[in-house]
N, C-alpha and C positions, 0 to 999 in steps of 0.2 A: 572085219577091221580089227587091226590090232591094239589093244590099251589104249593110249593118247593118242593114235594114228588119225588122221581122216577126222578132225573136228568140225571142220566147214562143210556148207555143200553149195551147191552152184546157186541156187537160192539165197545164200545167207549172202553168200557172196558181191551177189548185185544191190541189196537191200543194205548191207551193213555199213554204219557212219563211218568218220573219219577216225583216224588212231592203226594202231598195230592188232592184228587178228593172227591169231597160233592155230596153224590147221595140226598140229602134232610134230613131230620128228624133226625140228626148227625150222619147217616151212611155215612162213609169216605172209601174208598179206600186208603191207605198209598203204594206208588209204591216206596220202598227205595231200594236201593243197597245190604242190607240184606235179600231183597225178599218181595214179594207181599202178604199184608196183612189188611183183613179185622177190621173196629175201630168203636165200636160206642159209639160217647162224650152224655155226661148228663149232667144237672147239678141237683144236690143236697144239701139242705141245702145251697144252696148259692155259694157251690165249685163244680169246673168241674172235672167230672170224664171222662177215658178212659176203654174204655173195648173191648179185643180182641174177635170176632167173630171165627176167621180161617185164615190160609192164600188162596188166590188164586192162583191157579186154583180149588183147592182141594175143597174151598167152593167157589158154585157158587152167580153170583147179584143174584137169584131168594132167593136161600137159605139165604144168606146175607139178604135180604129185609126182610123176612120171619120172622127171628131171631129180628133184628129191631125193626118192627111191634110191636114184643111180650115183646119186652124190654121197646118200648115205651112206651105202657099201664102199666106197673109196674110201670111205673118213676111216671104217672098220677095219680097214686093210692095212691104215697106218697110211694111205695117202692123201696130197691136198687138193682136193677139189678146182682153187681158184686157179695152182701153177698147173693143173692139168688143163684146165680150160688157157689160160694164155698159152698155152706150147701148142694146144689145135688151132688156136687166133692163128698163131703169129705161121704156121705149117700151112692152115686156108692162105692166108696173105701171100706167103711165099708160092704156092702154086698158081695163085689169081696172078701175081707179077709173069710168073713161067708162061702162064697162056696170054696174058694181055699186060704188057711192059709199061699200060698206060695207066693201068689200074689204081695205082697207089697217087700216081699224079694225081688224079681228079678227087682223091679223100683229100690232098693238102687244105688248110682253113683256108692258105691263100688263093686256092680258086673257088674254093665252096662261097667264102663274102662278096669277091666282086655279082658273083650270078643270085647272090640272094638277094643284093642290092637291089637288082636288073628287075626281079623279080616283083619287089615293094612299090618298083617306083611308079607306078599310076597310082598309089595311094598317097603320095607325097606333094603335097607342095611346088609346081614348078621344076616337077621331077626329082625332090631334095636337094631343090636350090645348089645346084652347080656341085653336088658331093657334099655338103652336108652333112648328109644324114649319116655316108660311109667315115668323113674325116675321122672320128673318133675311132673308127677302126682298124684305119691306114696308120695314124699316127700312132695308137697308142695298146695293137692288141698284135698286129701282121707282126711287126718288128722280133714279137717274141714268142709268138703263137704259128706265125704263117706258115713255116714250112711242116706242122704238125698235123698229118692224119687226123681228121675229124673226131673216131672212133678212143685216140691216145689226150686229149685236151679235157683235164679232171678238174675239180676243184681247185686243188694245189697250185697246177699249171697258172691257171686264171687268176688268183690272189697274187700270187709272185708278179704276172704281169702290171697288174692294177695299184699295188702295193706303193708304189712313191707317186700316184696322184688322187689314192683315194683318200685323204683327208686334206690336200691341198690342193686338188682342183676338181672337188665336191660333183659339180656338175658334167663334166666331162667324162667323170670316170663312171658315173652314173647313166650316161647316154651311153659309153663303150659295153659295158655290160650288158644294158638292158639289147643293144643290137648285135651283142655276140652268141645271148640267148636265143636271137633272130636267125640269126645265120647256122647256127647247130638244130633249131627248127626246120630248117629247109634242106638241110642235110640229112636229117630223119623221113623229113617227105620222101626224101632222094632213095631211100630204104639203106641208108651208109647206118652204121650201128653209132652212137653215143651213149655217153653217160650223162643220164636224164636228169640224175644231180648234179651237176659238175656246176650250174649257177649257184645255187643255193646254197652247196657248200664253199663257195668261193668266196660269199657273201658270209658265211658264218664263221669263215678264216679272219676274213678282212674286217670283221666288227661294224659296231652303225659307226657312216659318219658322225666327225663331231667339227666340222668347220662348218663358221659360221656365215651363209651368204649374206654377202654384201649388197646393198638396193644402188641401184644408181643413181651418182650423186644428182641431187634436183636445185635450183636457184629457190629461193625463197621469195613467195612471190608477191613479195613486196617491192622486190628488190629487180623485177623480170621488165617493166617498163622501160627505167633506165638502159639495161640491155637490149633492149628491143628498139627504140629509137635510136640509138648507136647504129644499128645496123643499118640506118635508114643513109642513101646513094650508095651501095655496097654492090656489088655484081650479081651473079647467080648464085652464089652460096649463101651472101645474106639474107636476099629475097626468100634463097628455100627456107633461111631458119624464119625468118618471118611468119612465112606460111604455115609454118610446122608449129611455132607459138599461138597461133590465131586459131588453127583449127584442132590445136589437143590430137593429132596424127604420131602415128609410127612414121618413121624418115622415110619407110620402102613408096608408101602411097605417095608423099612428096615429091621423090626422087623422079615415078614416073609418072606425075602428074602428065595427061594428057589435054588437049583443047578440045577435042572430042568427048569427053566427059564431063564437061562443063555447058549446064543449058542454063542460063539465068543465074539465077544465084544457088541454083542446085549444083551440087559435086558428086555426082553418082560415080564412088569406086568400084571397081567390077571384085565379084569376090577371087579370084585367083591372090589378089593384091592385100586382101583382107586375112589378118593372123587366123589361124584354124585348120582343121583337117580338111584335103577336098574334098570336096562332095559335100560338106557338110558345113561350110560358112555360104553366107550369102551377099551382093551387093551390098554398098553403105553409103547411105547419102546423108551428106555434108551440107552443112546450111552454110555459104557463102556472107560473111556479115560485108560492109559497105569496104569497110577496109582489107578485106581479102580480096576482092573485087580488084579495090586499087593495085595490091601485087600483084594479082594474075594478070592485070594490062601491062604494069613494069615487064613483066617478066615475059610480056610477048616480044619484048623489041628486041630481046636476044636468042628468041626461041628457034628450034631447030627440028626437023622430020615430027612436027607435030607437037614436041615435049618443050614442056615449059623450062625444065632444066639439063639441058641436053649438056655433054662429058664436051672437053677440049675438041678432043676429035671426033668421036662418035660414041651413041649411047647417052647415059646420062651422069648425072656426077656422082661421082664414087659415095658409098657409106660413111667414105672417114672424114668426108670434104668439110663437111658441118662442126665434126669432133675439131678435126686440125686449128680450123679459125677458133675455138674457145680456149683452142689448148692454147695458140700465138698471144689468146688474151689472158693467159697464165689463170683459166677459171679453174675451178674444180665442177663446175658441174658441165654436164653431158647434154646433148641435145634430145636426147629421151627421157631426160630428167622434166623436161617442162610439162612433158603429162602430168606429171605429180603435181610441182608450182600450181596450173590449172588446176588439177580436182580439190589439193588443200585448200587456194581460192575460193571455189564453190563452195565446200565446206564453211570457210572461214569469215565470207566475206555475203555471201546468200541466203535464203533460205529454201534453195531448190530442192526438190524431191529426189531421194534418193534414185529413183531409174531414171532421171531425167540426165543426172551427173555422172553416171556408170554409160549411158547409152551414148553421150556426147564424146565419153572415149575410147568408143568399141567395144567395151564390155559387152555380153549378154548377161540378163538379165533375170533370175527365176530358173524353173527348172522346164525339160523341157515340152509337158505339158501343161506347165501355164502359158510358155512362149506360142506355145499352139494358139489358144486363146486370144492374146492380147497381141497382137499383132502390130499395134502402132511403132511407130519409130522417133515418135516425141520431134518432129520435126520444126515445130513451129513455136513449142516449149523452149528446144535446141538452140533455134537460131534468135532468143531474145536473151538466153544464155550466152550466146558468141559473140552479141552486141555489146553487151553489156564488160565482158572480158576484155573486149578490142578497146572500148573506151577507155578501160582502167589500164590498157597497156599505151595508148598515146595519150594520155590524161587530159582527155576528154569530159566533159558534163554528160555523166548519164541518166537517165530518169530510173530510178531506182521501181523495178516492178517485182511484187510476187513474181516468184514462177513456182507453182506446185507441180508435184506430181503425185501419185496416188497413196506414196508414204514418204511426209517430206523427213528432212536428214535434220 
């Protein structure tokens, strides 16, 4: 071995923590958080260049050294390493086009995302609820990214795209990324070449957001009764926000409230319907108080293929059906907003136990082997909870009862 040459060995290698590691002659090992990858620095004309070898394990120190070596003696020569390796890129690409015309198509982003989609979607939700999960892709990365080879979409590329909604639409731009990470994942499965940094540096173009999410506005729920019996002889739309006031629900379980899922005063939602990963949420049963009872009867005299709030023509009624009627009442607050009204209620107005008031609005609770453990679903806690809600929203006489639970709030 020569001087500085060969300071690693395949042992140091698998054992050695995170950071930058010098095997000699500017072959680095880079061990970041984004994954293990081989570097080798140069300098040219004066300025230091980087240049990715592979990541490991995939390339080995031997094969690493190898590559090195052979880069080293170009650099000697007065040549640049990086523009020799794009002129063999771009010379393989050109003869992969010559034998297969189709070749370059199938690197475009814009068919690598539809099929990565294709790919995720048993892990999703409802198959990612009608597109979803891809919209932020379609909308806001194909437009400037899609016709680009997998292999050419860098850092740079990806901030320029992102750039007028990452600190104005916070969220969005947040989902387009993290699923465009997605999709250059499966593109590597594919064995197409990327740039394994090209997020991270995208991210460190684009700085941390600094816009502030906004909660959705909620009625103060003092003020939620008066709304609530307003809504009383109202059609299918009021009936739903009733239901949705009464039982502390997301609009989606509302919307496809079934009569099938109703046995007494139990409301077993099936977990498909339930917010969560699949696989991985379960059932949730709903304590029916006296006066949800009475909507779900209203609500049978217009019921349709089963559903309590069935659409004009088929289906059931849209997501914004609920928003539309608050907005005609020039409100500011949302029909998701009455979660909140209820839980600051509970809070404000109870002395219920902290998982009694988290579980009543779908929350889980603990981690998740204590959930292992404790098993209950505060059922019966729940529904002297929902009583006592229902009364405060038709101003009702209620009997005011403890309700603990194992840590009250």
């Amino acid at each position: 071995m020569a001087g500085g040459l060969y300071k690693l060995s395949a042992q140091r290698v698998k054992k050695t923590g995170p950071g930058k590691h010098s095997d000699g002659g500017g072959l680095y090992l880079y061990r970041l958080s984004s994954g293990d990858q081989w570097v080798f620095r140069f300098t040219i004309s004066g300025g230091r260049k980087e240049m990715g070898l592979g990541g490991y394990p995939s390339v080995s120190l031997a094969q690493a050294r190898e590559m090195a070596d052979a880069y080293r003696g170009i650099v000697k020569r007065g040549g640049n390493p990086i523009e020799l390796r794009n002129a063999e890129k771009a010379q393989a690409a050109a003869d992969q086009v010559a034998s297969d015309p189709k070749a370059r198509e199938k690197r475009l982003l814009k068919n690598i995302a539809p099929a990565a989609f294709e790919a995720r979607k048993a892990q999703l939700k409802g198959d990612g609820e009608a597109g979803r999960w891809y919209s932020p892709i379609k909308t806001h990365i194909l437009p400037a990214l899609g016709e680009k080879p997998v292999e050419d979409i860098t850092g740079t590329v990806i901030a320029d795209a992102l750039r007028p909604i990452w600190h104005t639409k916070t969220d969005v731009a947040r989902k387009a990324i993290t699923r465009l990470k997605a999709c250059l994942r499966y593109a590597s499965a594919n064995r197409y070449e990327i740039d394994r940094h090209a997020i991270d540096d995208a991210r460190e173009l684009l700085g941390k957001q600094v816009h502030k999410a906004e909660n959705i506005p909620s009625m103060n729920w003092r003020d939620v009764p008066a709304f609530y019996q307003g809504l009383e002889g109202g059609g299918k739309v009021q009936l739903a926000l009733q239901l949705l006031i009464l039982t502390g629900l997301r609009s989606k379980p509302i919307r496809f409230a079934q009569f099938d899922q109703i046995d007494g005063n139990v409301w077993t939602i099936p977990a498909e319907m339930v917010k969560g990963p699949r696989g991985k949420t379960d059932d949730f049963r709903v304590p029916l108080t006296a006066e949800a009872m009475r909507i779900v009867e209203l609500a049978e005299k217009t019921a349709r293929d089963g559903y309590l709030f069935p659409g004009v023509r088929k289906g059931v009624i849209s997501d914004a059906s609920m928003s539309r009627h608050m907005e005609r009442l020039e409100l500011h607050a949302r029909p998701h907003g009455f979660r909140s009204s209820f839980r600051t209620w509970a809070d404000e107005a109870t002395n219920t136990g902290y998982e009694i008031k988290e579980t009543a609005i779908g929350h889980k609770v603990g981690s998740a082997v204590s959930r292992a453990y404790q098993r209950s679903d505060y059922f019966e806690e729940r529904l002297l909870l929902a009583e006592r809600w229902a009364s405060h929203l038709t101003g009702g006489k209620a009997v005011v009862i403890p309700i603990r639970g194992a840590t009250n709030a």
